[in-house]
MITOR-432200 format. One record per residue (C-alpha): residue in one letter; x, y, z. Coordinates in Angstrom, 2 decimals, always signed. Last residue first. Layout:
<pts>
+-------+---------+---------+---------+
| fikol |       x |       y |       z |
+-------+---------+---------+---------+
|     A |       X |       Y |       Z |
...
+-------+---------+---------+---------+
</pts>
This chain:
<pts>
+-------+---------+---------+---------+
| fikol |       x |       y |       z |
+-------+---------+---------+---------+
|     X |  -23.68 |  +10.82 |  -17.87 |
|     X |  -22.48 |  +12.65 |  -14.85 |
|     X |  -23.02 |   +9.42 |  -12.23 |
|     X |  -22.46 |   +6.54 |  -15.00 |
|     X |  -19.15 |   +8.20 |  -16.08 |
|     X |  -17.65 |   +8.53 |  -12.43 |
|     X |  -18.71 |   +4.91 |  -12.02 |
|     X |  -16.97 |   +3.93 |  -15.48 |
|     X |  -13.54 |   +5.87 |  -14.36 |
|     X |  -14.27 |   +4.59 |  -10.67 |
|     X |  -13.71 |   +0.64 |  -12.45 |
|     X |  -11.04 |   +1.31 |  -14.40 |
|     X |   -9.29 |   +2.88 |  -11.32 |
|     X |   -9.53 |   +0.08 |   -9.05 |
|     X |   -8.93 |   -2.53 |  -12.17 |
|     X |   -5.52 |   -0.43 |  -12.49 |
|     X |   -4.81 |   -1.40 |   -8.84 |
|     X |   -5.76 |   -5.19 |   -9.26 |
|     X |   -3.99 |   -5.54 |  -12.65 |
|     X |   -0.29 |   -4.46 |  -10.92 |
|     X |   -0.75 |   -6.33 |   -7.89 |
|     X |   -1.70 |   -9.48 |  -10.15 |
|     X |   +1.17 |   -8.64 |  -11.90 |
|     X |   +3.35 |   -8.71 |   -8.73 |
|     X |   +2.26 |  -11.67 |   -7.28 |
|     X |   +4.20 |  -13.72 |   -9.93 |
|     X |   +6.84 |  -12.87 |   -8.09 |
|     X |   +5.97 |  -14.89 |   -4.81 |
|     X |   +6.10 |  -18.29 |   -6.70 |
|     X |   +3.85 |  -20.87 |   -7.74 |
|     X |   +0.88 |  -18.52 |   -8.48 |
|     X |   -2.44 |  -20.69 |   -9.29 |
|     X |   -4.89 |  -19.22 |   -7.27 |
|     X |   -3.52 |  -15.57 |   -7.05 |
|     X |   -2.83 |  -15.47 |  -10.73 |
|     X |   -6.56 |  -16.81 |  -11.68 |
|     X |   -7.69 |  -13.41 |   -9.23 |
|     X |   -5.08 |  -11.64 |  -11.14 |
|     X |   -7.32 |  -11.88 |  -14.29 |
|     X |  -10.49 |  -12.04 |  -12.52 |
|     X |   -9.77 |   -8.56 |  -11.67 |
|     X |   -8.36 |   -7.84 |  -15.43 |
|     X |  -11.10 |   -8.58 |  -17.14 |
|     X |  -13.54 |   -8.00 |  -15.08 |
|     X |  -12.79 |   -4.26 |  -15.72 |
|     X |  -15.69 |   -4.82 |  -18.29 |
|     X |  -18.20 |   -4.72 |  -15.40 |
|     X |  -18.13 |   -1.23 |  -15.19 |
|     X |  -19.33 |   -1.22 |  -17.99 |
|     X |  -23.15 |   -1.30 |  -16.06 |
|     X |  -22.46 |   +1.71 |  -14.27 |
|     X |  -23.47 |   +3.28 |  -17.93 |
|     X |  -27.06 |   +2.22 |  -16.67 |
|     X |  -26.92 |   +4.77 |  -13.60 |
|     X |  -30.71 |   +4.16 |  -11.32 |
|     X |  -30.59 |   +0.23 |  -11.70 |
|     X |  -26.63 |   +0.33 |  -12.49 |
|     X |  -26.11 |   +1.37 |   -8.56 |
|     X |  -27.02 |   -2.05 |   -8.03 |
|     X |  -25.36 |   -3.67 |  -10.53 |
|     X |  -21.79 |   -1.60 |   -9.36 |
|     X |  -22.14 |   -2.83 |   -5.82 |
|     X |  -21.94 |   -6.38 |   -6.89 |
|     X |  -19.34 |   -5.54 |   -9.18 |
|     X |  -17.80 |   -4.27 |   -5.81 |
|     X |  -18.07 |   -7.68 |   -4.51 |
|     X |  -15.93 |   -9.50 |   -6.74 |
|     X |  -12.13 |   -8.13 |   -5.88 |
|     X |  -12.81 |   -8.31 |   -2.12 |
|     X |  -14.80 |  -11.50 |   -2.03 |
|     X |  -11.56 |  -13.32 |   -4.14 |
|     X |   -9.20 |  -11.53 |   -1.86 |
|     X |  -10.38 |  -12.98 |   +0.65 |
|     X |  -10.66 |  -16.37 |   -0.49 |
|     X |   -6.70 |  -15.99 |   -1.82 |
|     X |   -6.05 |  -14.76 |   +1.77 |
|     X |   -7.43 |  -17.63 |   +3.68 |
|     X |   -5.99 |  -20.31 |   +1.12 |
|     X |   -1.91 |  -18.61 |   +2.22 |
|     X |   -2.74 |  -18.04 |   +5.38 |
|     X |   -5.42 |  -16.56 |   +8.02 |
|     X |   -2.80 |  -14.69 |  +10.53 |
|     X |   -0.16 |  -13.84 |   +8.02 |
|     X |   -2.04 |  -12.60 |   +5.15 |
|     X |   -3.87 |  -10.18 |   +8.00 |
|     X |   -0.19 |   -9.08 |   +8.55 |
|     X |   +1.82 |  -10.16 |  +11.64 |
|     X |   +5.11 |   -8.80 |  +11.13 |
|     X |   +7.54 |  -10.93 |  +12.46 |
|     X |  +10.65 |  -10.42 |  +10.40 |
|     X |  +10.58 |  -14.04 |   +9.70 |
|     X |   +6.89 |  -14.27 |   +9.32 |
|     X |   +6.57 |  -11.00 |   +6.70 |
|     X |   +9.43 |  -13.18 |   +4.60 |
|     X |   +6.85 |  -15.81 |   +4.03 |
|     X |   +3.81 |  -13.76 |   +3.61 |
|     X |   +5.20 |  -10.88 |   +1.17 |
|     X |   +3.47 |  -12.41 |   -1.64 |
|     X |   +0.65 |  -12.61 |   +0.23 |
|     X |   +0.96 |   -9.14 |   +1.78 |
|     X |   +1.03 |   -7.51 |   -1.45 |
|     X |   -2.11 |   -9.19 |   -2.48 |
|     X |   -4.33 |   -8.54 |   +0.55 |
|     X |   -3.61 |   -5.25 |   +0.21 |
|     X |   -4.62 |   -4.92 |   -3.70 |
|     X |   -8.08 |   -6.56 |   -2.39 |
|     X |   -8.24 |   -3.83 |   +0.68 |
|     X |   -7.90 |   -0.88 |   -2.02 |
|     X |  -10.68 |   -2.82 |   -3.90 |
|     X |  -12.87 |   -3.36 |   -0.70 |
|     X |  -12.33 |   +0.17 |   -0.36 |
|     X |  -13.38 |   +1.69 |   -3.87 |
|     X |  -16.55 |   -0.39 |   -3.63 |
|     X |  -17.71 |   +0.66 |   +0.15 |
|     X |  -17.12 |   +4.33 |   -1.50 |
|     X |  -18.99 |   +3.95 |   -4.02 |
|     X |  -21.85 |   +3.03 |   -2.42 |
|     X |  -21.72 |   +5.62 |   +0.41 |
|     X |  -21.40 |   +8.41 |   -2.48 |
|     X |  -24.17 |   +7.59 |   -4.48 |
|     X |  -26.26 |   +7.40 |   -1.25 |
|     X |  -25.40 |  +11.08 |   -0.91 |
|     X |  -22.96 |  +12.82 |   +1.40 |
|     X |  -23.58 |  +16.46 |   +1.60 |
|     X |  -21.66 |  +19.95 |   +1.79 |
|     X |  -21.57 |  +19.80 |   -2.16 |
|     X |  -17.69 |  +19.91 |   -2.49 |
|     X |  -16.34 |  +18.99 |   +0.83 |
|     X |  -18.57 |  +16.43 |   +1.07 |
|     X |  -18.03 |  +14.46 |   -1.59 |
|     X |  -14.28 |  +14.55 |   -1.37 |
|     X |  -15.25 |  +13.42 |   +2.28 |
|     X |  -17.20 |  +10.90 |   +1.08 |
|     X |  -14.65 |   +8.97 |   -0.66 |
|     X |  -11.40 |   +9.61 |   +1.38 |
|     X |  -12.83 |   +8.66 |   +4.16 |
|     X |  -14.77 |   +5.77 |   +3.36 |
|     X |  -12.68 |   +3.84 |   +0.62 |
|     X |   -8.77 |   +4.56 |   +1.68 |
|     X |   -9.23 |   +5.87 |   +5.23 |
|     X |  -11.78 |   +2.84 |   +6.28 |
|     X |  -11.00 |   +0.27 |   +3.88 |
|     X |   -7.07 |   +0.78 |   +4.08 |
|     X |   -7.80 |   +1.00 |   +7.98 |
|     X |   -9.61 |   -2.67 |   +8.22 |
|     X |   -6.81 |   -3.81 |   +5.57 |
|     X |   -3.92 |   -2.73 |   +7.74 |
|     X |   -6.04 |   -4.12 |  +11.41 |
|     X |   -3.56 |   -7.63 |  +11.08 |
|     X |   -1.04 |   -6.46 |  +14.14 |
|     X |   +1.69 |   -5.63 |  +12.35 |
|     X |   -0.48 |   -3.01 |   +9.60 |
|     X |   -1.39 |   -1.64 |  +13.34 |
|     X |   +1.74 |   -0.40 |  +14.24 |
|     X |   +3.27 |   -0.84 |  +17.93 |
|     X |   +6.40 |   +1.18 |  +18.78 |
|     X |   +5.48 |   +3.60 |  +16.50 |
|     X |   +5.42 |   +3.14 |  +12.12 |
|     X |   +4.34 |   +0.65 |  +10.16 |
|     X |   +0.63 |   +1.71 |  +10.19 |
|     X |   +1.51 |   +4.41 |  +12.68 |
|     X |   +2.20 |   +6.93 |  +10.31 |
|     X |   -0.96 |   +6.69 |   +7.80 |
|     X |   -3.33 |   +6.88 |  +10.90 |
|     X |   -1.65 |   +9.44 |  +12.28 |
|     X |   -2.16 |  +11.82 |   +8.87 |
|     X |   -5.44 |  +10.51 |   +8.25 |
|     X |   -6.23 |  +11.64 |  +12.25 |
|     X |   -5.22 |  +14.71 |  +11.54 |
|     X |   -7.06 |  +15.48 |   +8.06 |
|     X |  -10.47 |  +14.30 |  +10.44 |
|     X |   -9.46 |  +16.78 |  +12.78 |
|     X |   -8.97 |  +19.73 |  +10.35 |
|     X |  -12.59 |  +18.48 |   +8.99 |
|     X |  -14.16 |  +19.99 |  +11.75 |
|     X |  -13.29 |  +23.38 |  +10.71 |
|     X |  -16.17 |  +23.46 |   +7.58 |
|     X |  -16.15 |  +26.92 |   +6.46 |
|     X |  -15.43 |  +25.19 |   +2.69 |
|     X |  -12.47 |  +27.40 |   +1.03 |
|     X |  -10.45 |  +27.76 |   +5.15 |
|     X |  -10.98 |  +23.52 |   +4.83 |
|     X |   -9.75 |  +23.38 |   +1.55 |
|     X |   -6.38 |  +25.82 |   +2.42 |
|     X |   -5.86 |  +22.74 |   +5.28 |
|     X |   -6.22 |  +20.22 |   +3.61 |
|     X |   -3.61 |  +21.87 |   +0.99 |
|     X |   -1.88 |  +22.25 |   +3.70 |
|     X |   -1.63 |  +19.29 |   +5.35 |
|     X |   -1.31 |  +17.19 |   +2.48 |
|     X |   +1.76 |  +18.79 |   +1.50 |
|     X |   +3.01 |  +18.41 |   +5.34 |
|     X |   +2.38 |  +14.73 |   +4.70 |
|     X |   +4.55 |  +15.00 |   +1.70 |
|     X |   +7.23 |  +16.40 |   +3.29 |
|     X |   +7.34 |  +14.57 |   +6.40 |
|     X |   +7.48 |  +11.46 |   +4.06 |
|     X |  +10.80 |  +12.77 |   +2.48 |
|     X |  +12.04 |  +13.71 |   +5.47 |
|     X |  +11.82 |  +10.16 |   +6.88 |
|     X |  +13.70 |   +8.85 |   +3.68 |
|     X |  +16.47 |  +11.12 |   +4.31 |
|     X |  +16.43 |   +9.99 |   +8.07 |
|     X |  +16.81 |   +6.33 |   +7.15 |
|     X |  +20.37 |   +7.33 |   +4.96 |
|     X |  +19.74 |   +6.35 |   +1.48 |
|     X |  +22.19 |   +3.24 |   -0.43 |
|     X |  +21.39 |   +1.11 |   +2.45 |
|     X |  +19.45 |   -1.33 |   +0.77 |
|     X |  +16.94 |   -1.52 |   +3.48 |
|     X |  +15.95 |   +2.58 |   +3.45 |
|     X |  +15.73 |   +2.87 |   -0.35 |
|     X |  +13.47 |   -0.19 |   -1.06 |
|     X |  +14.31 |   -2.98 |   -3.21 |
|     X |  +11.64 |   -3.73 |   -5.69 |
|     X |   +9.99 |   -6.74 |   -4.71 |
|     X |  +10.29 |   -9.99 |   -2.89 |
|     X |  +11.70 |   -8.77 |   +0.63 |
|     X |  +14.91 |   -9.96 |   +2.21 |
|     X |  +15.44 |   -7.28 |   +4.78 |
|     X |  +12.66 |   -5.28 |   +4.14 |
|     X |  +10.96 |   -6.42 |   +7.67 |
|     X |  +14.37 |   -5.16 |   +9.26 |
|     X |  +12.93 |   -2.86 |  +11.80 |
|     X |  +14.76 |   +0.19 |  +10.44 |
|     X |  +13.48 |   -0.46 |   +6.95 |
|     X |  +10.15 |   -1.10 |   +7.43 |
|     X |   +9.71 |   +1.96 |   +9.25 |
|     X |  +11.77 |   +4.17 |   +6.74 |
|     X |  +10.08 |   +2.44 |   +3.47 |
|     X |   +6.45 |   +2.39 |   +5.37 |
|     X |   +6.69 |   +6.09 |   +5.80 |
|     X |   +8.02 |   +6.81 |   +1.98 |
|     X |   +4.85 |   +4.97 |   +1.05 |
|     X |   +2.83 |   +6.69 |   +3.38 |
|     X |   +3.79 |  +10.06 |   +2.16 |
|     X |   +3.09 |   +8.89 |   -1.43 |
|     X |   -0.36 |   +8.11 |   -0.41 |
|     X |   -1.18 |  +10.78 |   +1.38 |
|     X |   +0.37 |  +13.11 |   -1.14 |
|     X |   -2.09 |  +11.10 |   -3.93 |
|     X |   -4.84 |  +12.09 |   -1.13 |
|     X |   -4.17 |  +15.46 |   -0.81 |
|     X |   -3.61 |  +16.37 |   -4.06 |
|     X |   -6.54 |  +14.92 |   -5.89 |
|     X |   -8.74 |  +16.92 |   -2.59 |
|     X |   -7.15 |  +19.79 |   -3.73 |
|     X |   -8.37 |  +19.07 |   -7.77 |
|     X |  -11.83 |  +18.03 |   -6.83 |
|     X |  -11.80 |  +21.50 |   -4.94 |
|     X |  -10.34 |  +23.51 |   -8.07 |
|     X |  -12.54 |  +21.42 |  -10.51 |
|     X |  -16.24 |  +21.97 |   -8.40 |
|     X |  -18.24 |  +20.18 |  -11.55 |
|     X |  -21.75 |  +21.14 |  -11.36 |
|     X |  -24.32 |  +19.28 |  -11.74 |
|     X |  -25.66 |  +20.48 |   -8.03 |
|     X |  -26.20 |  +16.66 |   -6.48 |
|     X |  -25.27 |  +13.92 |   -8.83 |
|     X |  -21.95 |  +16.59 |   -9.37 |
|     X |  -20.77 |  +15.37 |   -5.59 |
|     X |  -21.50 |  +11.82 |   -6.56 |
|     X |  -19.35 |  +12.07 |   -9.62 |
|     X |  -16.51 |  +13.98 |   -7.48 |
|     X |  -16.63 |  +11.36 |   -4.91 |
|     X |  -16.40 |   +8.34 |   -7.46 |
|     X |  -13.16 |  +10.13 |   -8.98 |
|     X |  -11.47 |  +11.26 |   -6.03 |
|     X |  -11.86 |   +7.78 |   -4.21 |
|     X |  -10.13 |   +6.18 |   -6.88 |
|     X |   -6.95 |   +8.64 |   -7.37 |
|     X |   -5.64 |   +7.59 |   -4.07 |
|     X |   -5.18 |   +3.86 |   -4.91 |
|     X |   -4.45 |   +4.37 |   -8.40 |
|     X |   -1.53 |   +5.72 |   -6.74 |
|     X |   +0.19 |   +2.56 |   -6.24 |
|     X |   +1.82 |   +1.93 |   -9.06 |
|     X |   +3.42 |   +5.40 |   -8.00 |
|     X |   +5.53 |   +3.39 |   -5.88 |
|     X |   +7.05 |   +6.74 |   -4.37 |
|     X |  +10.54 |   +4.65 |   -3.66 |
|     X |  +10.50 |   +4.19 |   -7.53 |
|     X |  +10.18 |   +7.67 |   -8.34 |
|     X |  +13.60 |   +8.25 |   -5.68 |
|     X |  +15.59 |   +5.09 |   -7.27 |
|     X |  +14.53 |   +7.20 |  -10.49 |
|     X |  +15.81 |  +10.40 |   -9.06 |
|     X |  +19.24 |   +8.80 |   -8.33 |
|     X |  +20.60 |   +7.15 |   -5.46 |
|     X |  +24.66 |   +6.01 |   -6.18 |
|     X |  +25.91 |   +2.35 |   -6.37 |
|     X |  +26.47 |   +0.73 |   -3.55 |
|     X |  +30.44 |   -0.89 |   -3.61 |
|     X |  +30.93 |   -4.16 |   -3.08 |
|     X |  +32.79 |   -4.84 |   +0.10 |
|     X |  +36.52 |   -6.56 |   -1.97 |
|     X |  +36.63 |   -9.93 |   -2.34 |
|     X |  +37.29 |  -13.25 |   -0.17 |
|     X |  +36.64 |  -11.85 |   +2.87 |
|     X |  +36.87 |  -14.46 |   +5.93 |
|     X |  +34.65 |  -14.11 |   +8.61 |
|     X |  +36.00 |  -13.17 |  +12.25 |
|     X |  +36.04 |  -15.24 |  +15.26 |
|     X |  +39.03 |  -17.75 |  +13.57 |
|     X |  +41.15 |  -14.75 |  +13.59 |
|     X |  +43.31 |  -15.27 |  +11.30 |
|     X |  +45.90 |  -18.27 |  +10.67 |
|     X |  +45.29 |  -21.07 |  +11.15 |
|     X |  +47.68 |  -23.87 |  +13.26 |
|     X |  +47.50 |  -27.23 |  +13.29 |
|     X |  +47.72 |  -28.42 |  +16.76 |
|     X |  +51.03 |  -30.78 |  +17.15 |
|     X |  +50.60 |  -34.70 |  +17.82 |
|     X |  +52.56 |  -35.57 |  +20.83 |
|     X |  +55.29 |  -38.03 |  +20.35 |
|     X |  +54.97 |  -41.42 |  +20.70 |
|     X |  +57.92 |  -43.26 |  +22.39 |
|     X |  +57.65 |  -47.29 |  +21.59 |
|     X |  +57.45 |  -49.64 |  +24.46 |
|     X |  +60.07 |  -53.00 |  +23.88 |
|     X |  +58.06 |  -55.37 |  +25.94 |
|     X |  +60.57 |  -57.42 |  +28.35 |
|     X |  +59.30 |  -60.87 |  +29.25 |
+-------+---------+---------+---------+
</pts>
């Protein structure tokens, strides 16, 4: 039996045009809009000087415990040299950050170096420039006081604030940022302001100074939790990272508490220490936030109350120690 066989013809490829390896663009690249001194202020995170204006305070009222007197020019040098410090480090941590990647797809304000709109080396100069204010004014206190050691402990702050994002290995990657916050931030800074105006380092100063640390270490603690999921991606392995989410809300917890601690005790010889406790209000404000926050944002208010709680609360020390 014959079986009439039907002729297929080959099916065709469909074919696309373009280059299948490339993306399509739909739109124009949008356009970055231009830097202006604002994006500049904002780089600076001045919400973050609190931070360096802490240590001043508590370390001048110690210092004045001493002599009653009230060295202004050197309280005023050692002002500079830790808010230029701080800002240095801040421009620091935008370039390092930036050039890894970690800023890629962080929660808060953009920074200058990730968003493209700033070339990386711009942002590096600005850092150098601050540091180099530091320097010198460190530098013009240390020629004031006779006391040349203290060049070496300037240098140190200096590559101590570089290598915590930046260098092949930084510490604030490796979980040591809120050991060196406490140490540079509360220690260093504290006593040494003491010291450089009454050549000695009371108990008043020692106290304050663990305080002024753990609270620099508590406003940490918070940036890197709400930074925790993107720090993970980029692989930055903060302290936040390592112990978790309910690790780092305990911590911060014992940060943001123990200084009142601190604060009764000094209140036995200083009564006035005593309002000190009023700033509380706003640590066990963001405390509640860090408990109960459902999304990263909401971090940034208790950021916000933590480092205005570290200067509420060296206003009231400062006050107890001249009043």
């Amino acid at each position: 039996m014959l079986v009439a066989s039907r002729k297929r013809t080959p099916s065709r490829p469909v074919r696309r045009s373009g280059n299948p390896a490339k993306p399509k663009v739909t739109a124009a690249p949008q356009k970055l809009a231009p830097v202006t001194a604002r994006d500049w202020i904002g780089a600076a995170r001045l919400r973050t000087l609190p931070l360096a204006i802490s240590p001043v305070l508590v370390g001048t009222g110690a210092a004045m415990v001493i002599d009653g007197l009230f060295h202004w020019v050197l309280a005023l040098c050692c002002l500079v040299v830790a808010v230029a410090l701080q800002i240095g480090v801040n421009f620091a941590n935008d370039y390092s950050d930036g050039i890894r990647g970690t800023d890629d797809h962080r929660v808060g304000p953009a920074r200058l170096t990730a968003s493209g709109r700033v070339k990386p080396r711009a942002v590096l100069t600005a850092a150098l420039i601050f540091f180099g204010i530091a320097a010198l004014v460190g530098v013009a206190v240390v020629i004031r006081t006779q006391h040349w050691w203290m060049l070496l402990v300037g240098a140190v702050c200096i590559v101590a604030a570089w290598f915590y994002t930046g260098g092949k290995r930084p510490y604030g990657y490796a979980g040591l940022g809120e050991l060196f916050v406490f140490v540079f931030f509360g220690l260093v800074a504290t006593t040494g302001t003491t010291f450089v105006q009454v050549g000695a380092v009371p108990w008043e100063s020692w106290l304050a100074a663990i305080a002024v640390g753990f609270l620099a270490c508590g406003v940490l603690v918070t940036n890197n939790l709400r930074d925790i999921a993107q720090d993970k991606v980029a692989g930055k392995r903060t302290l936040s990272v390592l112990i978790g989410r309910r690790g780092s809300q305990v911590l911060y917890t014992v940060l943001m508490l123990l200084p009142f601690v601190i604060a009764a005790l000094i209140a036995q010889f200083y009564p006035i220490a005593w309002l000190s406790l009023l700033v509380l209000l706003a640590t066990l404000s963001a405390t509640l936030i860090v408990w109960t926050y459902r999304t990263p944002r909401e971090l940034i208010v208790a950021l916000q109350l933590s480092s205005l709680a570290s200067v509420g609360y060296s206003a009231f020390l400062l006050w107890a120690y001249i009043g």
